[in-house]
C-alpha positions as CSV (number, residue, x, y, z in Angstrom):
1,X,-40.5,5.5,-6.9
2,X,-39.5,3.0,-4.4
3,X,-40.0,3.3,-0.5
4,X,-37.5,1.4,1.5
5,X,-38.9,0.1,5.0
6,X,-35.5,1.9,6.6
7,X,-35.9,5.2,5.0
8,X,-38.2,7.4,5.8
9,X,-38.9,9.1,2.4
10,X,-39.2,7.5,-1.0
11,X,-35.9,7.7,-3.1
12,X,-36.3,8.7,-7.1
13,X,-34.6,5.3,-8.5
14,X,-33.9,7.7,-11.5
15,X,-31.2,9.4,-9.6
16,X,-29.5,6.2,-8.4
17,X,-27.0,5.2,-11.0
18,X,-26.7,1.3,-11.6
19,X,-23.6,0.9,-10.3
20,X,-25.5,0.8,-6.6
21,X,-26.8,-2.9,-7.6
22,X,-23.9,-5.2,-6.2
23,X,-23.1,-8.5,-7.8
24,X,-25.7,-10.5,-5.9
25,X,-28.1,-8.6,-6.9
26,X,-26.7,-8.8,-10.8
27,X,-26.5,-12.6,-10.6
28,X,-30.3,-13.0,-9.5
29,X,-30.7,-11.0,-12.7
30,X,-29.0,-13.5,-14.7
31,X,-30.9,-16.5,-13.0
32,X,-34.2,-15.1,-14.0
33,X,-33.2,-13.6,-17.3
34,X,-30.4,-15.6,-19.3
35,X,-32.5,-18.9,-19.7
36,X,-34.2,-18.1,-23.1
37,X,-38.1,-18.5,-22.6
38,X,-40.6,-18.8,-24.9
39,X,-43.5,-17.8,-22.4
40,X,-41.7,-14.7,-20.3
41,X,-39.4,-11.8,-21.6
42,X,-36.0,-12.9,-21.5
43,X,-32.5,-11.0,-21.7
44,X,-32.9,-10.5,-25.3
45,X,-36.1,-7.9,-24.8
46,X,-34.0,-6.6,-22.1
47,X,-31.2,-5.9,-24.2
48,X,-33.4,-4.8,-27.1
49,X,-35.3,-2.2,-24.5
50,X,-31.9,-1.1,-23.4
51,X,-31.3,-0.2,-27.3
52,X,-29.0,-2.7,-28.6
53,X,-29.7,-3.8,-32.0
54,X,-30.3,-6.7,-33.6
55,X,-26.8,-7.6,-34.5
56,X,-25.2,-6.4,-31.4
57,X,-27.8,-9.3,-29.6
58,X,-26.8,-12.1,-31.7
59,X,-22.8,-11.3,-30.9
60,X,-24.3,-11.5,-26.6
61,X,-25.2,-15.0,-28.0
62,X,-22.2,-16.1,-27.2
63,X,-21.6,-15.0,-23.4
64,X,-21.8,-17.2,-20.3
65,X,-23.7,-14.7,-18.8
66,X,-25.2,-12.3,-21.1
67,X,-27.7,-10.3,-18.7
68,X,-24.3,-9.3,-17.1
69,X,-22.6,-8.3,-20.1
70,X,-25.5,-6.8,-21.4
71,X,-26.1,-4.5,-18.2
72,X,-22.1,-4.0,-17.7
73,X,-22.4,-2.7,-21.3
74,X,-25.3,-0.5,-21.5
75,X,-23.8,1.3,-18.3
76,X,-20.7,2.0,-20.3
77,X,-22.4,3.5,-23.4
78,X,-25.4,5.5,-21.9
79,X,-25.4,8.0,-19.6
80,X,-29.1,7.7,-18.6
81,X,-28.4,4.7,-16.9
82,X,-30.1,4.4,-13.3
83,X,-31.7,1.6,-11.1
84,X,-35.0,3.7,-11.9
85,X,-34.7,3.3,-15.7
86,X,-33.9,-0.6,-15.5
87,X,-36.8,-1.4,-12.9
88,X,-38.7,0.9,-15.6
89,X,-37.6,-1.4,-18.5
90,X,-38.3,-5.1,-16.8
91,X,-41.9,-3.3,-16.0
92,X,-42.0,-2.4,-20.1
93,X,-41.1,-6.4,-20.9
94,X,-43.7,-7.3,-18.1
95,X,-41.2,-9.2,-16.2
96,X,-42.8,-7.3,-13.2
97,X,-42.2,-10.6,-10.9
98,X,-38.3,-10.0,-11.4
99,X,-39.0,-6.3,-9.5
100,X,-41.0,-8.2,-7.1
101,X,-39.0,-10.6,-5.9
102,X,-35.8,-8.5,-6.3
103,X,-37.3,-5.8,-4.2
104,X,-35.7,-6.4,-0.7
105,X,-32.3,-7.0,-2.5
106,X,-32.7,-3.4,-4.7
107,X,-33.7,-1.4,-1.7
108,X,-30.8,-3.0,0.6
109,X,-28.2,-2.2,-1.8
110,X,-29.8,1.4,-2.7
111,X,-29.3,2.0,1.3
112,X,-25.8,1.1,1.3
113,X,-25.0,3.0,-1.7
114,X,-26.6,6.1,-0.2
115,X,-25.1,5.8,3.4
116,X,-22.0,5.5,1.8
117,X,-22.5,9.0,0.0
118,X,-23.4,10.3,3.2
119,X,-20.3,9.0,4.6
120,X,-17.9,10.6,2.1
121,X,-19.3,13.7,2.0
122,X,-18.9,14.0,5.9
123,X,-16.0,16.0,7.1
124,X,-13.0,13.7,7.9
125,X,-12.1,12.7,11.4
126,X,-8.7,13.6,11.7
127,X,-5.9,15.6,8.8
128,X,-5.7,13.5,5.7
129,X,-1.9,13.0,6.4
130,X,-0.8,11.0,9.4
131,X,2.9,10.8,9.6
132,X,4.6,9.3,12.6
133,X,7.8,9.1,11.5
134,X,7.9,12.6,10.7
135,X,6.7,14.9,13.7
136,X,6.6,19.1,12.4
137,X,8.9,19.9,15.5
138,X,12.0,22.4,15.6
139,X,14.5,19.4,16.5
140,X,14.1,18.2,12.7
141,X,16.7,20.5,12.0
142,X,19.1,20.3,14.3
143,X,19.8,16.9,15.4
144,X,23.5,16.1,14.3
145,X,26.6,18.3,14.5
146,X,26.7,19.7,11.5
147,X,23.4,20.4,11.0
148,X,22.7,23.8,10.1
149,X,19.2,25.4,11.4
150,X,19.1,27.6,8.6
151,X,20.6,25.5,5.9
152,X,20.0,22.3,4.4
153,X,19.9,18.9,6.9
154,X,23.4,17.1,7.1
155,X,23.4,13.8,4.8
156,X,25.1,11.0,5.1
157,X,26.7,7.7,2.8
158,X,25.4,5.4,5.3
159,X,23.9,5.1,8.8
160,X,26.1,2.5,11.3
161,X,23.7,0.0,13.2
162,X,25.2,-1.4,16.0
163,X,25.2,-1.9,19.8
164,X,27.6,-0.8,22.2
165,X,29.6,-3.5,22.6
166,X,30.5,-3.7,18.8
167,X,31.7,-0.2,18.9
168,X,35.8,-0.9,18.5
169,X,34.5,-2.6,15.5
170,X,32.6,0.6,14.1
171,X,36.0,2.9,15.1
172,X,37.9,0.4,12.6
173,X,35.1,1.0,10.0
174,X,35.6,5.0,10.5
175,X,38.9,4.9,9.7
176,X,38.6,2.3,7.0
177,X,35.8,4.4,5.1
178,X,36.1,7.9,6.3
179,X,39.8,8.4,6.4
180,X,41.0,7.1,3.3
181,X,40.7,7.1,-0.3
182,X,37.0,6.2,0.2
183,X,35.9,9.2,1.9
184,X,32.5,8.6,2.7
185,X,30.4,9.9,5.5
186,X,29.1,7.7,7.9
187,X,26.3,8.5,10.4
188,X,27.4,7.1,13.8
189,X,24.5,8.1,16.3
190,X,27.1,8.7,19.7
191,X,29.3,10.2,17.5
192,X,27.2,12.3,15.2
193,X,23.6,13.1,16.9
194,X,23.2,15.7,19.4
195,X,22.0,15.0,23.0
196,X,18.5,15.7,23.9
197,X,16.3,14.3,21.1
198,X,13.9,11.4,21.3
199,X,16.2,8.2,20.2
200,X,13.1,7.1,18.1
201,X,12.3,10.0,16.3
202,X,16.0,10.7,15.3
203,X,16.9,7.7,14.5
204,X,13.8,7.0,12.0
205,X,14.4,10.9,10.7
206,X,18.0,9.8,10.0
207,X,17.6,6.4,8.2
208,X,14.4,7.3,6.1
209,X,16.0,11.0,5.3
210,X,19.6,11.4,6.0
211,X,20.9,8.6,4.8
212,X,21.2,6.3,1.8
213,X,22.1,3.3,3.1
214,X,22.5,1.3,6.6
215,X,25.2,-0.8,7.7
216,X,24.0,-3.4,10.0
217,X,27.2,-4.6,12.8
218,X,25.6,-8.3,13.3
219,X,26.8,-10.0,16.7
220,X,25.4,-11.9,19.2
221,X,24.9,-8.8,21.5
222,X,22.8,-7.3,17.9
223,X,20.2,-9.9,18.8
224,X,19.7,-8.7,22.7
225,X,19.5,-4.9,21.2
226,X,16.3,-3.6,21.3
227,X,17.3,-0.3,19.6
228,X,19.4,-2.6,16.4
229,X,16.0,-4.4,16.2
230,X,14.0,-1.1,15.8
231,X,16.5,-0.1,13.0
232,X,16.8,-3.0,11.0
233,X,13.2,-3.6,11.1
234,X,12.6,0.1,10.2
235,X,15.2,0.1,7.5
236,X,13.4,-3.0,5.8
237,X,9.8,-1.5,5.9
238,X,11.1,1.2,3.4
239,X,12.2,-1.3,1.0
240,X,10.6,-4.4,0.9
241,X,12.5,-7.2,-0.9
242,X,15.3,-4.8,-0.7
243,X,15.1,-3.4,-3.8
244,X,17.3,-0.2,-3.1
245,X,19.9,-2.7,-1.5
246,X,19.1,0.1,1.4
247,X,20.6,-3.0,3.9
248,X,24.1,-4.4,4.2
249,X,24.7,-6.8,6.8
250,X,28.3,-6.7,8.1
251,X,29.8,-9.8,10.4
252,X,32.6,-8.9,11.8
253,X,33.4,-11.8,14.5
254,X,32.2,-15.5,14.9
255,X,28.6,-15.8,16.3
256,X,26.7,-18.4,18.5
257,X,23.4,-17.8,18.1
258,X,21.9,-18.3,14.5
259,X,22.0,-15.4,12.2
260,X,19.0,-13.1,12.3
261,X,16.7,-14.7,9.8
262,X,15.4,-11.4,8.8
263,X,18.3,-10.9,7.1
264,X,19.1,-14.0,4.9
265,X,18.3,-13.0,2.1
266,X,20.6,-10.2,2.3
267,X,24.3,-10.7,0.5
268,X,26.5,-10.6,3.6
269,X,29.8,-8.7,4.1
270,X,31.4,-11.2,6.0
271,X,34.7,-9.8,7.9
272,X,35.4,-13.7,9.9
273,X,36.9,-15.2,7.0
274,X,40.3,-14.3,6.3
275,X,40.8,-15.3,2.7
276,X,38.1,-12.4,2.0
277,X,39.4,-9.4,4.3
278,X,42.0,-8.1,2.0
279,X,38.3,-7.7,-0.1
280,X,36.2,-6.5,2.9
281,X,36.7,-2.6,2.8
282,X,36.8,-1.9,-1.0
283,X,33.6,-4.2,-1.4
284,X,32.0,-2.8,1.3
285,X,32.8,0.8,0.2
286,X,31.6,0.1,-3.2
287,X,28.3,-0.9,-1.7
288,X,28.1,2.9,-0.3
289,X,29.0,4.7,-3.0
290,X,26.2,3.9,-5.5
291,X,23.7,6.1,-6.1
């Protein structure tokens, strides 16, 4: 039994499983027990009074540290394996100084491992789900035109990222990828979402759920958009290193100010040079269409 000064009842060591010893702890171990002494008990009575045989201690012969392996291994193989039992066994090997001198260090580290019991088995503070992007509101489920409140949420090829003034761009991308051969479906907020709803919440809901990719218009009025910044940034936390190639950056006219370096490593669908526009749609529309 062992009293700690901040508790205010002794603890039964036998009921604290080894595992409550942290590495400082272990490594004082191995100060005081791997040296092999002549006079005092070292790690081989330990490992012997742990029940490992004579064989199995030559083979710890060979470790850099083989108190540590030697305790790292008995916790593996037994299941009556508890701070009590090895204070227990340096007392049988009457290395009694080692509990001595390792007291302060045992009972700190039995107190830690006991408040943080305590602390799991308390009731949480809040729900274990947090989701901000994902609010359990009524507007989920009817946010664009075609949504349907009793049917499944409207999907779409790609959501359009762009700022106002790039919006005679986004009509010539409509009819480029909607009204042709391509026919894909593009989510174009003043076009396709309903008044009413928070921009924020919609437009994450949207990206994240609605659609499988994101076409980002990049201008020089992009950069002053605060809402284009939200987007792309939100669009590039759901696939880091874009590995979903969930991004594709469209340029569309000549720019002054440098390109958003956010977006470098992104291929770009560039729409300024004209030896690639008779390219631009069917590349562009390719990048849609896969799964």
């Amino acid at each position: 039994m062992l009293k700690t000064s901040s508790m205010s009842t002794s603890l039964d060591l036998g009921t604290i499983p080894l595992i409550a010893l942290n590495m400082s702890v272990r490594k004082k171990l191995g100060l005081y027990l791997n040296p092999r002494n002549t006079v005092a008990a070292d790690w081989t009575a330990v490992a012997e009074a742990m029940g490992f045989s004579y064989l199995e201690i030559q083979n710890y012969e060979v470790s850099r540290n083989p108190t540590k392996t030697i305790m790292e291994d008995w916790q593996a193989r037994s299941t009556d394996v508890s701070v009590g039992k090895l204070l227990s066994i340096l007392e049988e090997v009457e290395r009694k100084d080692i509990v001595e001198d390792l007291r302060p260090f045992i009972v700190d580290d039995v107190r830690k491992y006991c408040e943080s019991l305590k602390k799991k088995a308390e009731p949480p503070v809040q729900v274990h789900e947090v989701d901000s992007c994902v609010p359990r509101t009524p507007e989920r489920f009817g946010i664009t035109l075609e949504d349907d409140p009793e049917g499944a949420p409207e999907l779409f090829d790609a959501f359009i990222c762009y700022c106002q003034k790039d919006f005679e761009f986004v009509h010539e991308m409509i009819k480029e990828l909607e009204q042709t051969e391509y026919r894909l479906k593009l989510c174009v907020f003043d076009r396709d979402v309903l008044p009413g709803s928070c921009v924020w919440t919609i437009t994450s809901e949207l990206i994240e759920k609605r659609c499988k990719r994101m076409v980002v218009v990049i201008s020089d009025e992009y950069l002053d958009s605060d809402a284009c910044d939200f987007q792309t940034k939100f669009a590039l936390s759901l696939c880091p290193g874009a590995q979903s190639k969930r991004l594709i950056p469209v340029v569309y006219k000549s720019m002054t100010k440098p390109f958003p370096s956010i977006l470098r490593f992104l291929t770009i669908c560039d729409y300024t040079r004209p030896c690639t526009q008779a390219w631009f749609w069917g590349r562009l529309a390719k990048a849609l269409s896969l799964p």
